[in-house]
C-alpha positions in Angstrom: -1.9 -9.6 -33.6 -5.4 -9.0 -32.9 -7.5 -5.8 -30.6 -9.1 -6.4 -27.1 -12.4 -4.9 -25.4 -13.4 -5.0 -22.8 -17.3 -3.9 -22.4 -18.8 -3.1 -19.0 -16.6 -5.1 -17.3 -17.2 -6.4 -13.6 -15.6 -8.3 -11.3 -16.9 -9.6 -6.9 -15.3 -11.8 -5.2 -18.3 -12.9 -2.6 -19.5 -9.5 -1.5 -16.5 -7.4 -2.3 -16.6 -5.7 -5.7 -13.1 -5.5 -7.3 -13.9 -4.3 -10.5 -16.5 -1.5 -11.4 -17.8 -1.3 -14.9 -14.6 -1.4 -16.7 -14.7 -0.4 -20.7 -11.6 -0.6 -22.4 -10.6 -0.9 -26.1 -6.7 -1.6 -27.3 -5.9 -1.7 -30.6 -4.3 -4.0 -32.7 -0.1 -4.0 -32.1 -0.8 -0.9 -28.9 1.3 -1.9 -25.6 -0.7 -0.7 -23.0 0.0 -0.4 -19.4 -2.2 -1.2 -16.9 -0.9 0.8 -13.5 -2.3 1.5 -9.9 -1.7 0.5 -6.5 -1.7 -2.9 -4.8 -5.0 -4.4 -4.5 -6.5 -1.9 -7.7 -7.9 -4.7 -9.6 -5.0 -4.9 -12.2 -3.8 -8.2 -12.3 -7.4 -9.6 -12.1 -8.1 -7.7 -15.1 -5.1 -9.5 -16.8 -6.1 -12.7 -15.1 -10.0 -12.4 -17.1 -8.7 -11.4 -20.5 -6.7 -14.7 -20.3 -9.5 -17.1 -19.0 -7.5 -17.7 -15.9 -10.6 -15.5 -14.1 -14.3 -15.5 -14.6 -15.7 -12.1 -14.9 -19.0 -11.4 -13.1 -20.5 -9.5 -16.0 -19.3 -8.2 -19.1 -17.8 -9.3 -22.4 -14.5 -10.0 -23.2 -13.5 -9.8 -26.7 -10.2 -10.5 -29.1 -9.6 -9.4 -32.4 -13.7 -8.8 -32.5 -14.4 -12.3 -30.8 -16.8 -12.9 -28.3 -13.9 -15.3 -25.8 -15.8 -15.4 -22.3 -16.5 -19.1 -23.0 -13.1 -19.7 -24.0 -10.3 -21.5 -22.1 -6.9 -19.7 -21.9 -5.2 -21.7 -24.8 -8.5 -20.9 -27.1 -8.1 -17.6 -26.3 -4.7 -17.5 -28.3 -3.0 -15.6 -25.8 0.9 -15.7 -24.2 0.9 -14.8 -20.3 4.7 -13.8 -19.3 4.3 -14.2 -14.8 6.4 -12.1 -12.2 7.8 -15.8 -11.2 8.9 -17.0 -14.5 7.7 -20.6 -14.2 10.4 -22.6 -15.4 10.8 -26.3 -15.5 13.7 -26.9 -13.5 14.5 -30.1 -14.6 14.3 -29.1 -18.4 16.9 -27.3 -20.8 15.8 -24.0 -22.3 15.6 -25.0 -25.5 13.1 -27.6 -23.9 11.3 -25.0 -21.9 11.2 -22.5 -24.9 9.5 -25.4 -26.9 7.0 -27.2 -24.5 3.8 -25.8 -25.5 4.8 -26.3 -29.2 5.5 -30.2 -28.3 2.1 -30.3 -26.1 0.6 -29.0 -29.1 1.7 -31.8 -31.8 4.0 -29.6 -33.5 6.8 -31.7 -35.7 10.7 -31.3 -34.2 12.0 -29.5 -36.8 9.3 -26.6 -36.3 9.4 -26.9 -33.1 13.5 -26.3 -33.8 13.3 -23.6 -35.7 11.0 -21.5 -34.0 12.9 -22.3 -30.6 16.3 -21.2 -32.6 14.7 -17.9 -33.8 13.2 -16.8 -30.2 16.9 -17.8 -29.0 18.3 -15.5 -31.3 15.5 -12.7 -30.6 16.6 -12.8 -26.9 20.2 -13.4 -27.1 20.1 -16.7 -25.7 21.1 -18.9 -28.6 24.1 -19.8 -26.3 22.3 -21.1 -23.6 19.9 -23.2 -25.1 21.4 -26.7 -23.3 21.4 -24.9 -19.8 19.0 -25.3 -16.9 17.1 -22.7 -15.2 19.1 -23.0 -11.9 23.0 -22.3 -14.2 21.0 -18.9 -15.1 20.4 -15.3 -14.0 17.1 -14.1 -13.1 17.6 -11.5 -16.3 18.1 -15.0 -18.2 15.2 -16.7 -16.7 12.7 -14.3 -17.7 14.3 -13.7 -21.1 13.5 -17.9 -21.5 9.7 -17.4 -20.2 9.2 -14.5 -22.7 10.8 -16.8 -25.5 8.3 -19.6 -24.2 5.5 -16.3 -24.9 7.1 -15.6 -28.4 7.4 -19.0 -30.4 3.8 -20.0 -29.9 2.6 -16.5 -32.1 0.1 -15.6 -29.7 -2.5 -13.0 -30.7 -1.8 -11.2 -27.4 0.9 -10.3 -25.2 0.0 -10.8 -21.3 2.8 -9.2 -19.3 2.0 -9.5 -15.4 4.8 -7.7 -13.3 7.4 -9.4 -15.1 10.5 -7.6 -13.7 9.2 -7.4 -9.9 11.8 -10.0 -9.1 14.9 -8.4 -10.7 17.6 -6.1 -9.0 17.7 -2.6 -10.3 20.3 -2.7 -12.6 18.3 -6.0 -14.3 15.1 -4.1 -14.5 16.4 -1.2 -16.3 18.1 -4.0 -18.8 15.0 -5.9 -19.3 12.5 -3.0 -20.2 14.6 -2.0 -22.9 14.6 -5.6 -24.1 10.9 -5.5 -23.7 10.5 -2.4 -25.6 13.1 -3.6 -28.4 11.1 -7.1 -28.5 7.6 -5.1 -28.7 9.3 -3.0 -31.7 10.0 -6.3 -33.5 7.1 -8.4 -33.1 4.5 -5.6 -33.0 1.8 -8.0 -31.2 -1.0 -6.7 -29.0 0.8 -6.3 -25.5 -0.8 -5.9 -22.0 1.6 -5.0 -19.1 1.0 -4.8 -15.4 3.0 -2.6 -13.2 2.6 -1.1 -10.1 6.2 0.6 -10.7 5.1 3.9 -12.9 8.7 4.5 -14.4 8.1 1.2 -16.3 5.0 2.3 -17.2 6.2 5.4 -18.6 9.3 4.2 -20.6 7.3 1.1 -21.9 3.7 1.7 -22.6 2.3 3.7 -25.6 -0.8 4.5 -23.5 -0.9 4.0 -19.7 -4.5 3.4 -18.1 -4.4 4.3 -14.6 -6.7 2.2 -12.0 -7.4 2.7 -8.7 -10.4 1.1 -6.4 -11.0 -1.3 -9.7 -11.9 2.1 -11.7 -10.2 3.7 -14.9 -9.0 7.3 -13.1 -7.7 8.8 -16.6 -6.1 7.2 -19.7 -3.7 8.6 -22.1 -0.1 8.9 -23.8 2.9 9.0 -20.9 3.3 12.7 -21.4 -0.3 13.5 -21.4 -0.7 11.9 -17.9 2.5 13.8 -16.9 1.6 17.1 -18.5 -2.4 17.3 -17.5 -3.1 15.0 -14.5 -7.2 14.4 -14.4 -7.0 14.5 -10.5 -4.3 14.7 -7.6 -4.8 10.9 -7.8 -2.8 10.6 -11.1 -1.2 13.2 -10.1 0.6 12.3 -7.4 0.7 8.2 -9.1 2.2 9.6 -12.5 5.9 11.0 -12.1 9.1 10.2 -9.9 9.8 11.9 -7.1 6.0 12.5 -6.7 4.2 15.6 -7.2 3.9 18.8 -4.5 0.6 19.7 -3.3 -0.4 22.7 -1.3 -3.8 23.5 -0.3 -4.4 27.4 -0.8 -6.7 30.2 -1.7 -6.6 31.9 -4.8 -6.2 35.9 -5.1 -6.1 38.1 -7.6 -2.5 40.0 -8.4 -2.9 42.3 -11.3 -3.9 40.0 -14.6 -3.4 36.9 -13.3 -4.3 34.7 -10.3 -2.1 33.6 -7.6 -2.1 30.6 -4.8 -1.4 32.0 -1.2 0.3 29.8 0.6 0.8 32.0 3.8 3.7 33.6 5.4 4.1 36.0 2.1 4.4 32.9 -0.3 2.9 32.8 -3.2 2.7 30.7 -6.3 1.2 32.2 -10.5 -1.2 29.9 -11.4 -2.1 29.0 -15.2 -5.8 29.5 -16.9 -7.9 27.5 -14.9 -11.6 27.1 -13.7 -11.1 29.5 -10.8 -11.5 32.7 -9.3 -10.4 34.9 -6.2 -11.5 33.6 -2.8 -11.7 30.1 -4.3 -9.7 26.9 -1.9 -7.8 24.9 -4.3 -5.2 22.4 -4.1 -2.1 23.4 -6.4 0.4 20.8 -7.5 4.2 20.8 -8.3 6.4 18.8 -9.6 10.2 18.7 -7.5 11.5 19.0 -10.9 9.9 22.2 -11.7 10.6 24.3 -8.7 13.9 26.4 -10.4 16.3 28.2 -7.4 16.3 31.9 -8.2 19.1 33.6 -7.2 16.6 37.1 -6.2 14.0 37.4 -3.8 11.2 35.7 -5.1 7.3 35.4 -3.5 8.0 31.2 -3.3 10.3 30.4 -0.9 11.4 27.6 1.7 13.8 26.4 4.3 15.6 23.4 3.3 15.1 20.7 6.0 16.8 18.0 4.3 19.4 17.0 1.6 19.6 13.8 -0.8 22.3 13.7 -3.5 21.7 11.1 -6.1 24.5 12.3 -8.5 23.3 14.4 -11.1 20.7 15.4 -9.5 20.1 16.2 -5.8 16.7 15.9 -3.9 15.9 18.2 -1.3 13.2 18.6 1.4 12.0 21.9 2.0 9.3 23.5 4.0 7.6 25.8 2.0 4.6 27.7 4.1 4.2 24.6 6.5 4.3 22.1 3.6 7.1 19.7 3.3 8.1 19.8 -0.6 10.8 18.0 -2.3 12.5 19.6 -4.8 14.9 18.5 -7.5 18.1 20.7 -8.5 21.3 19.8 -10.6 24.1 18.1 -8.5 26.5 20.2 -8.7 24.1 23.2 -6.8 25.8 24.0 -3.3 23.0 23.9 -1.0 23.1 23.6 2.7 20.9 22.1 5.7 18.7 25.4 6.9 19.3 27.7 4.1 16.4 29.6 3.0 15.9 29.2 -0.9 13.7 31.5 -3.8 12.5 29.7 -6.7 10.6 30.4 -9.4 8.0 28.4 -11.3 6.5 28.4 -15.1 2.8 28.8 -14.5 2.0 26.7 -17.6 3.7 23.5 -15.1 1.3 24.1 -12.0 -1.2 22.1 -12.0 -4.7 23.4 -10.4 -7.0 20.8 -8.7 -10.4 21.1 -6.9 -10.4 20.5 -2.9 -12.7 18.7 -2.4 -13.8 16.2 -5.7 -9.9 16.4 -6.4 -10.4 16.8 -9.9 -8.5 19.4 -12.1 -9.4 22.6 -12.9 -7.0 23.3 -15.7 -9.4 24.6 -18.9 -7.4 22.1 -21.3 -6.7 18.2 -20.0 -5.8 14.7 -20.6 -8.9 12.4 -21.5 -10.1 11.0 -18.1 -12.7 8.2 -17.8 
């Protein structure tokens, strides 16, 4: 196992700058998630800790070692790819082993290490198969096996489950998280897919534009967004926003969202007259059975099951909200709902940021 920095960290390919002055530190046996949109830099960030990209500036250390210099297998690092990279016309017990027989390794090592990966990933039965007389949940099982039995210092995971059904996927990250559990090495995963992010990652860093929006625990990211960027990144079905002025009604402050609607806000950097942007989360909105001052029109309904999603236009906004599946809701009806104040989230207009007095750490 072994920590990673990164220190001032840039990346340009030609003209266009990629990645902006990124400083991270990960500590010895964290899994971190690296998450963002297509195109936010995160995969090249992967891509330089392993040597398989050349930074533009910056340093790149592991387990306190300068490594810029280094080439990928120096580096002492295990890269698990979104396309598995099988050899097709190998076994995998063969595949498992390779870089352990490129190495010099004896057979019997080489064995036993292959035999206790197997057995890791439930695959000891398979070991005389080929990749084509296996499922894709098998093949990438056999490339993270191929990760595990050389030891590596780090764990580099880049979209490993982007090629999996749905079912698969939910399989595999608790595999992931089980194998993580066991091993306890250093692991870097990247995922545009937030849920994964969430259920996996002990701290999630959140990139967008090649730049570090906020960084925290999965519930702190959830709980105290930095900015309606995270915001509306962190959380599934995504957060509500409404843009509003604040009044004052009694002690507290209120969001007026027009048409008599109206929404408690939590201590925040604010004040009457002021034009925020208020976000909720669908799963927060609860249907109150009185007249309440937040209220909607329900344009649209999606069961799921145990829960059902609707669309509803609240004050000219188009909101989804999340209720239990068994609520009897129809196509028009007008709804009342109430809302903790402590859940809504309070974020500046124009810079975006949020003006709740107590947050997640942003960078």
């Amino acid at each position: 196992m072994a920590s990673v920095e990164l220190k001032d960290l840039k990346k340009s390919f030609g003209v266009v700058d990629v990645i902006h002055d990124i400083n991270l530190s990960i500590e010895d046996g964290e899994f971190v998630a690296l998450v963002g949109p297509s195109g936010c830099g995160k995969s090249t960030i992967l891509r330089i800790i392993a040597g398989l990209e050349h930074p533009t500036s910056g340093e790149i250390r592991i387990d306190n070692m300068l490594v810029n210099a280094l080439n990928p297998r120096e580096r002492n690092v295990a890269m698990v790819f979104q396309n598995y990279a099988l050899y097709p016309h190998m076994t995998v017990a063969e595949n498992i082993g390779f870089n352990l027989r490129l190495s010099g390794m004896s057979k019997p090592e080489i064995a036993r290490r292959t035999e206790e990966a197997a057995r890791m990933l439930d695959l000891i039965n398979l070991l005389d198969r080929r990749p084509a007389h296996l499922s894709g949940g098998q093949r990438q099982r056999v490339a993270m096996g191929r990760a595990i039995v050389r030891d590596p210092a780090t764990f580099l995971f880049d979209e490993p489950l982007s090629n999996l059904d749905a079912k698969l996927r939910v399989q595999m990250r608790t595999e992931i998280k089980a194998l993580h559990g066991k091993v306890k090495t250093t692991s870097i995963y990247v995922t545009h897919d937030q849920i994964e992010a969430m259920t996996l990652a002990d701290r999630i860093i959140v990139l967008n534009q090649g730049r570090i929006e906020q960084q925290g625990s999965p519930l702190e990211l959830y709980r105290r967004p930095a900015n309606t960027f995270v915001a509306g990144f962190i959380g599934s079905p995504a957060m509500n926003f409404f843009e509003t002025h604040i009044e004052a009604a009694g002690d507290r402050l209120v969001g007026k969202l027009g048409e008599g609607i109206a929404v408690a806000l939590p201590q925040c950097q604010a004040s009457a007259g002021d034009q925020v942007v208020i976000g909720v989360r669908p799963e927060h909105f609860q249907i109150s059975r009185e007249r309440t001052a937040l209220f909607g029109n329900v344009t649209l309904i999606e069961p799921t099951g145990a829960q059902t999603h609707l669309v509803v236009d609240i004050g000219g906004t188009s909101a989804t909200v999340v209720v239990d599946g068994e609520e009897q809701v129809s196509t028009g009806q007008t709804l009342h709902f109430r809302v903790d104040p402590d859940l809504v989230q309070v974020f500046d207009r124009k810079s975006g940021k949020s003006r709740r007095e107590t947050g997640a750490e942003s960078t």
